[in-house]
ZATOR-447277 format. One record per residue (C-alpha): z, y, x; residue in one letter. Coordinates in steps of 0.02 Angstrom, whole numbers, plus 50000, padded with zeros to 5 digits. Layout:
<recs>
ZYXA/...
</recs>
This chain:
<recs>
505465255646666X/503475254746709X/503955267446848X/505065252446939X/503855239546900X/502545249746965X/503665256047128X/504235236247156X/502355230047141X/501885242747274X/503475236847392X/502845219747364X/500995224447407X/501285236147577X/502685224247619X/502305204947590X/500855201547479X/499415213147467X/498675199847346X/500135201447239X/499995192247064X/500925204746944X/499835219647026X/498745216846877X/499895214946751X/500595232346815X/498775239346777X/498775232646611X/500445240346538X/499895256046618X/498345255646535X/499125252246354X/500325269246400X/499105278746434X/497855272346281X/496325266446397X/495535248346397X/495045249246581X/496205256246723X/496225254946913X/497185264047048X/496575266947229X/497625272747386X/496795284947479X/496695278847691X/496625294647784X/495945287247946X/494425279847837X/494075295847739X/493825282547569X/494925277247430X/495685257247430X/495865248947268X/497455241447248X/498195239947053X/496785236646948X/496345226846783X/494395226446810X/493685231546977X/493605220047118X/495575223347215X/495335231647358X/493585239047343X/493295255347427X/492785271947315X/491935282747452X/492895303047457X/491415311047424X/490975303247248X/492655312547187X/492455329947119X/493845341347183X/493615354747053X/493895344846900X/495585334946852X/494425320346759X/492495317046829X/491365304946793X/490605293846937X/489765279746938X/490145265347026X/489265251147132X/488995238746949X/488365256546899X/489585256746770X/490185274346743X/492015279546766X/493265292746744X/494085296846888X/495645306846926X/496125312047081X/498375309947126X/499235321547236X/501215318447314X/502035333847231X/502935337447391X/501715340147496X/500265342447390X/499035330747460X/497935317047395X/498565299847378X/497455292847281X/496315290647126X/496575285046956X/494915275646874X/494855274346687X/493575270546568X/493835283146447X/494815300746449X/496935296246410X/496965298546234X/498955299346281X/499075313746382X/500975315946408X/501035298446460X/499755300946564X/500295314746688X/502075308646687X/501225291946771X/499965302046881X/501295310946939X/502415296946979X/500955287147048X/500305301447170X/502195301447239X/502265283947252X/500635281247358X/501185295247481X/503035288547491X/502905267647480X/501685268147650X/502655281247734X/504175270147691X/503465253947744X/502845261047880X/504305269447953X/505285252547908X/503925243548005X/504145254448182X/506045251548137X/505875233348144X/504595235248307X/505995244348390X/507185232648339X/506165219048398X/506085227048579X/508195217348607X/506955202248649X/506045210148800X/507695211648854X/508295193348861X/506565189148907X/506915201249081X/508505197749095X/508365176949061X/506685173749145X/506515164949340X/504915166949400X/503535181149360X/502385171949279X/503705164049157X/504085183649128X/502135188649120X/501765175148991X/503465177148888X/503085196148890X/501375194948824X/502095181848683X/503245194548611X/502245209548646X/500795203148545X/502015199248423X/502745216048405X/501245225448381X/500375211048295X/498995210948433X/497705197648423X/497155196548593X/498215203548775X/497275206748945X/497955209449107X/496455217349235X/496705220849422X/495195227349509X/494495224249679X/493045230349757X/491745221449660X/492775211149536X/493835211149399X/495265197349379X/495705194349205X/497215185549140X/497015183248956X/498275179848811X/497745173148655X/499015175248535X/498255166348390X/497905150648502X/499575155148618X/498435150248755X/498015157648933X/496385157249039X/495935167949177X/494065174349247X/493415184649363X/491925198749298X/490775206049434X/491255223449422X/489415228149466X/488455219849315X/489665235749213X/488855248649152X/489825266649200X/490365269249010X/491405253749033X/492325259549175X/492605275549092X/493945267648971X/494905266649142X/494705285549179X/496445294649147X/497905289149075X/498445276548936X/497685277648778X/497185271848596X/495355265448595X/494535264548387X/492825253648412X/492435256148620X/490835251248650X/490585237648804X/492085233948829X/491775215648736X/490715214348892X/492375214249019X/493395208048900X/492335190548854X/492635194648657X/491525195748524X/492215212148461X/493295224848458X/494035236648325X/495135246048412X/496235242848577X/497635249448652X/497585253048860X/498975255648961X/499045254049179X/500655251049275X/500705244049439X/500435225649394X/498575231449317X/497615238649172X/498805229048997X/497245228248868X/498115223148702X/496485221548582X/496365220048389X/497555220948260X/498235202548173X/497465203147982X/499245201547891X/499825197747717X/500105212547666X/499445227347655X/499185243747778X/498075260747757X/497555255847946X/496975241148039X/497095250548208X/498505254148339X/499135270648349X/500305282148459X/501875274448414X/501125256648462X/500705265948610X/502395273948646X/503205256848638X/502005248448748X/501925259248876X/503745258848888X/503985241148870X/502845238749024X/503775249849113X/505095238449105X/504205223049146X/503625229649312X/505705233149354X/506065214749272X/504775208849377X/505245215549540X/506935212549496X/506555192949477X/505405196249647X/507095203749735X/508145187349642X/506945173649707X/506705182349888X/508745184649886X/508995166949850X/507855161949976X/508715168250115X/510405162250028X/509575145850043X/508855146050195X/510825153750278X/511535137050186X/510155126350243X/510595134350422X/512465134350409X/512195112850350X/511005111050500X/512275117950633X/513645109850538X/512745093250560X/512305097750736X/514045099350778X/514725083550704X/513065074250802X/513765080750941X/515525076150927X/514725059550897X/513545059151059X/515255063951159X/516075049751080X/514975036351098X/514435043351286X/516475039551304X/516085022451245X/514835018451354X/515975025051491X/517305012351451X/516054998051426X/515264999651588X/517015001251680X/517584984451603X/516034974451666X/515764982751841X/517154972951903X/516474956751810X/515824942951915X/515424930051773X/513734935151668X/514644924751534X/516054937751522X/514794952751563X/513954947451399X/515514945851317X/516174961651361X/514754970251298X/514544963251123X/516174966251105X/515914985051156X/514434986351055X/515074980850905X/517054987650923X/517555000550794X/518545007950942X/517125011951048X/515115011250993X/515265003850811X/513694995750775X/514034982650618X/513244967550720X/512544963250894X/511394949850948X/511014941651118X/509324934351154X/509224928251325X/507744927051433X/507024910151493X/506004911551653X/505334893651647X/504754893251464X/504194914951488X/505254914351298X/506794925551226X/507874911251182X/509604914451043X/511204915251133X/512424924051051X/512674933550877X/514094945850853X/514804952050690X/515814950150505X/515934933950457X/516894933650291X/516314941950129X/517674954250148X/517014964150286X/518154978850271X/519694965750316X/518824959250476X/518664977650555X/520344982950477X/521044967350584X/520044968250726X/520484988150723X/522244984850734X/522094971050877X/521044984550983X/522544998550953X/523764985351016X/523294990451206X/523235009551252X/521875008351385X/520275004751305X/519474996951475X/521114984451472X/520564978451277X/518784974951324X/519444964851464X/520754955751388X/519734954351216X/518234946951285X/519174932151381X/519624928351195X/518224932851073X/517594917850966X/515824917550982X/515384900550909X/515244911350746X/514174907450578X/512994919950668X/512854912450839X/512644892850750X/510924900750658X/510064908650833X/511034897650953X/509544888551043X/508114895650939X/506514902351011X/506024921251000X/504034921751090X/504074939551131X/501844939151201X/500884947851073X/502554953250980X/502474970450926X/504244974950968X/504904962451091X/503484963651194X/503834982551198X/505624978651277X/505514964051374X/503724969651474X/503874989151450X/505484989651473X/505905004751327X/506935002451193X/506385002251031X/507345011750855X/506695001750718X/506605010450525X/505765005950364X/504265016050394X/503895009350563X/504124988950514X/502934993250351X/501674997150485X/501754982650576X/501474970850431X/501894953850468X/501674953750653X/503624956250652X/504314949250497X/505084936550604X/506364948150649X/506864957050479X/506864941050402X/508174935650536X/509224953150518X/508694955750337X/508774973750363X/507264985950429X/508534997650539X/509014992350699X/508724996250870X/508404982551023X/508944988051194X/508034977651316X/509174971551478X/508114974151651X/508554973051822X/507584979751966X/506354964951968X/506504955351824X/507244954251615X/508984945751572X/508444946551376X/508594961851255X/510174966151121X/509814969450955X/511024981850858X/511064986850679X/512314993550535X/512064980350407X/513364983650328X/513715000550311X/511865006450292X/512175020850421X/510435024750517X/510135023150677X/509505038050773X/508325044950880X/509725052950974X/510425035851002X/508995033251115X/509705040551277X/511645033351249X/510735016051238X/509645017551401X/511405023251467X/512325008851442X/510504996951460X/510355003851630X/512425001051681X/512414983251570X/510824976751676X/511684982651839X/513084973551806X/512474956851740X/511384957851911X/512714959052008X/513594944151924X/512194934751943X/511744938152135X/513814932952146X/513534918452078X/511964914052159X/512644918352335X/514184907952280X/513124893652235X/511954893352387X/513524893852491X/513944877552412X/512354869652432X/512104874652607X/513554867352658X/513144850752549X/511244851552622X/512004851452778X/512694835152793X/511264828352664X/509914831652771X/509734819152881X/510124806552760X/508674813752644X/507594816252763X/507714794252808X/507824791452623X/506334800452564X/505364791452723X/505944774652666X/505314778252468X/503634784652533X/503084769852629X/503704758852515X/502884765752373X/501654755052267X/500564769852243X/499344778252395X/500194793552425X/499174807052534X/499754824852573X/498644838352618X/499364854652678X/498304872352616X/496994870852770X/496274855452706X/497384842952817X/497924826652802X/499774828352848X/500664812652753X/499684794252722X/500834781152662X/500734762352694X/499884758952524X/498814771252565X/498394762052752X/498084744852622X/496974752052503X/495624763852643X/495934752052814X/496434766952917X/498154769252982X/498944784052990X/498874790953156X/497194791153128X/497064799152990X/498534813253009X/497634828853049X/496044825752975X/495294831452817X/495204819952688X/493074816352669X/493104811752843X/493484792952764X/491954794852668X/490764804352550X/491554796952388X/493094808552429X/492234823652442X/492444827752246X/494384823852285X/494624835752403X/493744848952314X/494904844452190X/496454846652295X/495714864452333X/495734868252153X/497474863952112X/498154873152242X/497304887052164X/497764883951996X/499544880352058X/499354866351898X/499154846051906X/497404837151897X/497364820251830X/495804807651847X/495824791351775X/494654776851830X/493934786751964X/492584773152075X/492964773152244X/492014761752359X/493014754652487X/492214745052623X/490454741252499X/491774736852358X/491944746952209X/493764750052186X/494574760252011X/495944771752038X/496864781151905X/497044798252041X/498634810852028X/498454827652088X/500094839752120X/500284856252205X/501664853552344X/502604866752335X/504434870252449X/506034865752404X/506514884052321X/504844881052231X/504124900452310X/503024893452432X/501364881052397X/501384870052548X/499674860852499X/499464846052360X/500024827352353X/498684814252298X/499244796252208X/498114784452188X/498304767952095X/497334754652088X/496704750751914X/495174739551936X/495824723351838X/496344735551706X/494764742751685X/493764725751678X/494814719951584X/494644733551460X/492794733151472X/492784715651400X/494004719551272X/492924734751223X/491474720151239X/492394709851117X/492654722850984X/490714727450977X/490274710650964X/491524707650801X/491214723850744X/489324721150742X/489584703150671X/490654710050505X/489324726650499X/487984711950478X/488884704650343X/489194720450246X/487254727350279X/486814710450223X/487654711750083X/487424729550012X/485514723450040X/485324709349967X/485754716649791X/484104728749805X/483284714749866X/483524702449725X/483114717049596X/481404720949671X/481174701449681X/481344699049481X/480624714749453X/478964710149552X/478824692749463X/478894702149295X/477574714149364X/476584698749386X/476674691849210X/476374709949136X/475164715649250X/473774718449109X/475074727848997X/475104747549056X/476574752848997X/477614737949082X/476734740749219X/477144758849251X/478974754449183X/479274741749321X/478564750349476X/479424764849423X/481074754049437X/480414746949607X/480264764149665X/481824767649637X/482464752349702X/481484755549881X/482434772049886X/484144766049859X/483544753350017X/483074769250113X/484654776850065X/485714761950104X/484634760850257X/484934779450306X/486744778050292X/486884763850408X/486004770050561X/486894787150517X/488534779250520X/488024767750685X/486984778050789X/487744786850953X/488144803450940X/487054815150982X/486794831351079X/487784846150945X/487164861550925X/488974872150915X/488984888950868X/490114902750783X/489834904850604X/490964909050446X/491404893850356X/491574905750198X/489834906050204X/489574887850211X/490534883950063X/489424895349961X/487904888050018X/488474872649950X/489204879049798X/487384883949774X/486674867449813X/487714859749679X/487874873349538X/486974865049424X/488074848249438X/489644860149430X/488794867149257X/488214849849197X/490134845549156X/490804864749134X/491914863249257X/492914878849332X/492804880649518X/493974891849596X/493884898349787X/495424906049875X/495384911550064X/496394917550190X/495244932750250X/493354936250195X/492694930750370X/493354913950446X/492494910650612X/492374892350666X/491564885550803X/490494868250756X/488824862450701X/488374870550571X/487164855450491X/488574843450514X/489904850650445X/488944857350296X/488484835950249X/490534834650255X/490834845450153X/489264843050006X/489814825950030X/491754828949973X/491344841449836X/490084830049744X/491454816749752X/492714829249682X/491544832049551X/490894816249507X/492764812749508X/493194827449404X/493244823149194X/492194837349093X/493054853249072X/493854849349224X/494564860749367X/493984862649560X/495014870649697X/494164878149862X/495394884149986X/495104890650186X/496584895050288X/496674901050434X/498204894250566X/498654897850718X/497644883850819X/496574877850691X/495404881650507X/495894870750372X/494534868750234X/495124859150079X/494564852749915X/495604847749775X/494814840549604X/495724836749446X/495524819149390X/496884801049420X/497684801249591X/496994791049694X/498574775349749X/499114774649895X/498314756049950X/496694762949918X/496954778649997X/497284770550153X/495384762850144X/494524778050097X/493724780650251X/493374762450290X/491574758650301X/490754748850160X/492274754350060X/492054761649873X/492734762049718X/490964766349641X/489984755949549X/488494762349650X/488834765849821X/488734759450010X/490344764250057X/489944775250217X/489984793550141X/491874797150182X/491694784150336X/490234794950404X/491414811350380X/492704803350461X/491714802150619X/490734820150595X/492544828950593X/493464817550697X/492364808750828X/491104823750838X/492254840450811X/494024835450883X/494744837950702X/495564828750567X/495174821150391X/496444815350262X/496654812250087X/498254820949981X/498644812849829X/499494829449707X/500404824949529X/498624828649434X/497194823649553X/496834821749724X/496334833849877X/495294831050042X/495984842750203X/494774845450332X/495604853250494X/494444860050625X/494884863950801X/494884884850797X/494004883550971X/492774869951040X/491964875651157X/
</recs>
């Protein structure tokens, strides 16, 4: 029975638990068998030359007994151990083989002796058999283990997946703490390390020249078991090594370093030969797994790359069956409108073409025609689904196009027919596309190229050209300008709306195809119809022209307006009867003549007429002074290039001159007549807004009187008179400000950004006084206007301390600057009442306020500032919770 418990407790030790509870109890009974108090048994570890405690019931488990303390010669010796307690000790054998296994310590000599050897015995054979078990079952289960190297080779994808997994197990197997792989190079060492307590990788490079030669000895020969090498921490980056196991292959030096401290027990800590047998084949194997994997990847990159090839080609082909298609198309469409002679119908025929499933079939088509007067790309026509159900209007407009078997016949036929006062015509019909300083249509209609449109290339542009994919509402379409030899009929812009499908680069060519054949056309349509209309008009001009020729004589000369005509040399060549009333010359004198031979007063006019023939643009003069005969005469003076009938040719300029003089006096008194009243009322107001400061510094003087011994009074009441004389000043100020001429401006470019914080900073402390929250939104960080700078700074401190006086405590400001096309718009918004709309309208009245204190001329003086002095424009906006003042400047004056 004590020979199970004492085989089991061994099992348990070299197996699971070298700390194994019951391995005292075992001493114990042994002990009591035997008849000693004290009894310990030690396993002897061959590689260590000492003796291990393990079953023991009063030295320390696992203390060592050094070999040569135990006598050979005598079966029981006395020793003494490291408490310097002395022993008996008794050395066990394995009766097979007849070597030591261990020691037996005792306190006293077995008083049972039969007991005894029957337990030595059994214990000697025990300690040689249990670790040569356990170990044997251990290399079984290692071998065993090895089945998941193979699903690791045979499941991995990549070689570093395999290198890691490898490592993982490996380190398991043979319970390795730490796994290098080294490669050397000329001077370094790369080192891929494997922590398996951590299950962590790093990887460093070592200078193989700070090594010292014993190092690089350890790499000398073939693989090997290393117990203790010295330096090779160094390399390695660890703190130490017991023993190491080295094995090379063609993927580097495998280091596999330090055996894991287990539970249970083993007579050695190290690796040995059959770690070493297994590694060195198990590596073997990785570098075939690996350059299997290696083969795998580079296999199914070519795989890849003969599918990517056999797609491309694929794709090529059907691209090119397209091409050929759609080249077929364009065929057919230019056939159908060679013959046309109607641009109506060529246009027609080629939306229709454009957008037939039959022949190119684009999802929509739209016409913007050129307009030579206005230089503009005005809407004309927009093909394309109407109805939700799209599929239904191409599966019906399908089956009309199969109805006729020439293709060239259906365009014909179809276009006399096509309804194109559409839903999609109605919302461009008439609408203005400005193509200058477009990104796109400027491209087409000046360059002449046509232009594929995607998402990436619209991003890019920004908003420069969200005009048109708001219009489309899609980012892919193309726009295929229409150009003859001297001059643009308008650009078509395609797309595929509907069915998403991309328009390509290949495209390119097919469109300049049918651009080309589709501008060639609609230019010979239009020289037919231009050759059919001048036909028409000859022959009407023909029997017109002497009549016109009499009529437009009779209308000139009886003409209440001077009319004179000079040709481009200067010349008079035309002087109407008027014109013989108003100078006293007639006109045979004057034909032939330049125009300041009548005088020196019409020098500045015929300079004139010089310019506007080289400006080919009208000059207007009103109340020009001309004196006629001594008398000073007003005109209001007309000046218009005279161009041909076909409007090509600039014959020379026609001047009309009216005579304005009553007009003008009688505006000058009106103007008179208005000063005078206007001065009159601004008498009555200044008199008014004075005499309140008046009347105060009146009493306050005759009190200053009465009290003029008492000092406090005294400095009380001048103080108020002081203050009083200012607000006169003020009032004063105001008055001539508002009245005054205006005066010479100093204009120049500066960021009005910067001028509304330079006020903010003028009136922080206000803003701060009544915690208000003033917020400041702009259109860009730099908004250049062009004004004086002074001027418009007083307009706007003058507006923000009303918005703030205006504004209740805790209140909220608004600052906003935008920038428009033609003009900067500054405005201020305060919260606070709205402001009705009767008193609105007087805002900027003078002498108007709704202050208690107050002339009245603040907003009437900004008025004139933005208005009078800067061309620009002052109102007041009345919002749901307080009220907002717009100031819009002019973005040039210069």
């Amino acid at each position: 029975m004590i020979g199970k418990r004492i085989c089991d407790t061994l099992i348990r030790i070299f197996e699971s638990d070298r700390n194994y509870p019951e391995a005292e109890k075992v001493a114990e009974e042994m002990a009591q068998l035997i008849g000693v108090n004290k009894l310990s048994v030690a396993i002897y570890e061959e590689g260590k030359n000492l003796f291990r405690v393990i079953l023991t019931n009063f030295l320390e488990p696992y203390s060592k007994i050094p070999y040569k303390t135990v006598d050979e010669r005598e079966s029981f010796s006395k020793i003494t151990i490291e408490n310097n307690d002395e022993v008996y000790i008794y050395r066990l054998r394995d009766s097979n083989s007849n070597k030591v296994t261990g020691v037996v310590l005792m306190d006293t000599v077995p008083q049972r002796t039969t007991n005894f050897n029957e337990i030595s015995d059994f214990v000697g054979f025990a300690l040689g058999f249990v670790p040569t078990y356990q170990k044997s079952k251990k290399y079984l289960e290692k071998y065993r283990s090895l089945w998941m190297l193979t699903n690791i080779f045979e499941s991995s994808e990549t070689p570093e997946e395999l290198i890691i997994d490898f490592l993982t197990v490996m380190s398991k197997i043979i319970d390795a703490e730490e796994v290098y792989i080294l490669n050397f190079d000329t001077n370094s060492v790369f080192v891929k390390h494997y922590n398996s307590l951590e299950d962590s990788i790093e990887e460093f490079v070592t200078d193989l020249r700070q090594l010292q030669s014993d190092v690089l000895r350890y790499f000398r020969g073939s693989d090997k078991v290393l117990y203790k090498p010295f330096g090779l921490e160094k390399l390695l980056n660890i703190e130490k090594i017991l023993s190491a196991l080295m094995v090379y292959s063609e993927l580097g030096w495998f280091i596999f370093a330090n055996k894991k401290d287990t539970k249970f027990y083993s007579t050695s800590k190290s690796f040995d030969s059959m770690d070493l047998e297994i590694v060195r084949d198990s590596v073997n194997r990785l570098y075939l797994a690996k350059g299997r994997i290696e083969f795998e990847q580079k296999l199914k990159e070519e795989v890849a790359k003969l599918r990517q090839l056999q797609t491309s080609y694929e794709s090529l082909i059907e691209d090119q069956r397209e091409q050929l298609r759609k080249m077929n198309a364009v065929h057919y469409i230019s056939q159908a409108i060679r013959t046309m002679y109607s641009v109506k119908n060529v246009y027609r025929t080629l939306l229709l073409g454009i957008t037939s499933g039959r022949l190119l079939g684009y999802n929509r088509a739209l016409l913007l025609s050129y307009d030579e007067k206005r230089d503009i790309l005005v809407g004309k026509v927009w093909l394309g689904p109407e109805s939700e159900n799209v599929e239904d209007d191409w599966r019906k407009a399908n089956q009309r196009a199969m109805r006729y078997a020439d293709v060239v016949q259906y365009l014909r036929e179809e276009s006399m027919v096509l309804e194109i006062n559409n839903k999609l015509t109605q919302m461009i019909e008439g609408r203005v596309f400005p193509y200058k300083g477009h990104p796109i249509l400027e491209r087409c209609v000046l360059r002449k190229k046509i232009f594929i449109s995607n998402e990436k290339i619209v991003d890019t542009m920004g908003l420069d050209a969200i005009d048109l994919v708001n219009l489309l509402d899609t980012k892919e379409f193309a726009v295929i300008p229409l150009v003859g030899r001297d001059e643009t009929f308008g650009v078509i812009i395609v797309d595929n709306y509907f069915t998403k499908k991309p328009i390509k680069d290949t495209d390119v060519e097919i469109l300049k195809i049918l651009s080309d054949s589709a501008s060639l056309a609609i230019e010979t349509a239009i020289n037919y119809e231009e050759l059919k209309n001048k036909t028409i008009s000859l022959e009407r001009q023909k029997s017109l022209t002497e009549y016109l020729r009499e009529f437009s004589e009779s209308i000139l000369q009886n003409m209440s307006s001077a009319i004179i005509v000079i040709d481009k040399e200067g010349k008079i060549t035309e002087w109407n009867r008027k014109a013989e009333a108003y100078f006293r010359r007639p006109k045979e004198q004057m034909t032939g003549v330049e125009l300041r031979t009548i005088g020196t007063e019409f020098d500045d006019i015929q300079e004139m007429a010089v310019q506007s023939m080289k400006i080919r643009e009208e000059i207007t003069l009103s109340n020009y002074l001309i004196q006629v005969m001594g008398v000073e005469r007003y005109y209001d003076v007309r000046i218009t290039p005279f161009w041909d009938a076909e409007k090509i040719m600039l014959r020379g300029v026609i001047i009309t001159l009216d005579d304005v003089t009553d007009r003008v006096n009688l505006e000058k008194e009106r103007k008179k007549q208005e000063k005078l009243a206007a001065l009159g009322e601004m008498a009555a107001r200044v008199a008014h807004e004075l005499r309140n400061p008046i009347s105060v510094l009146g009493g306050f003087i005759k009190r200053l009187e009465r009290n003029i011994d008492n000092p406090d009074a005294r400095e009380k009441y001048v103080n108020i008179l002081k203050d009083e004389i200012l607000r006169l000043e003020q009032i004063v100020n105001e008055i001539l400000d508002f009245s005054r001429e205006p005066r010479l401006l100093e204009f120049t470019d500066f960021n009005v950004n910067k001028l509304i914080n330079d006020v903010y900073i003028l009136l922080e402390e206000k803003i701060k006084e009544k915690n208000i929250l003033l917020s400041f939104e702009t259109d860009s960080e730099e908004i250049i206007v062009h004004a004086e700078y002074s001027r418009m700074k007083q307009v706007v401190i003058n507006i923000l301390q009303n918005a703030i006086e205006a504004t209740p405590i805790n209140g909220k400001i608004l600052v906003e600057t935008r920038l428009g096309l033609d003009k900067v718009t500054v405005s201020i918004w305060n919260e606070g009442k709205p402001i009705d709309k009767d008193t609105s309208e007087k805002l900027f009245t003078p002498f108007f306020t709704t202050k208690v204190h107050g002339t009245g001329l603040g907003l009437a003086i900004c008025k004139k500032i933005v208005e009078d002095e800067h061309k620009g424009k002052i109102y007041h906006e009345a919002t749901e919770d307080g009220n907002r003042f717009v100031i819009e400047l002019p973005k040039e004056q210069r």
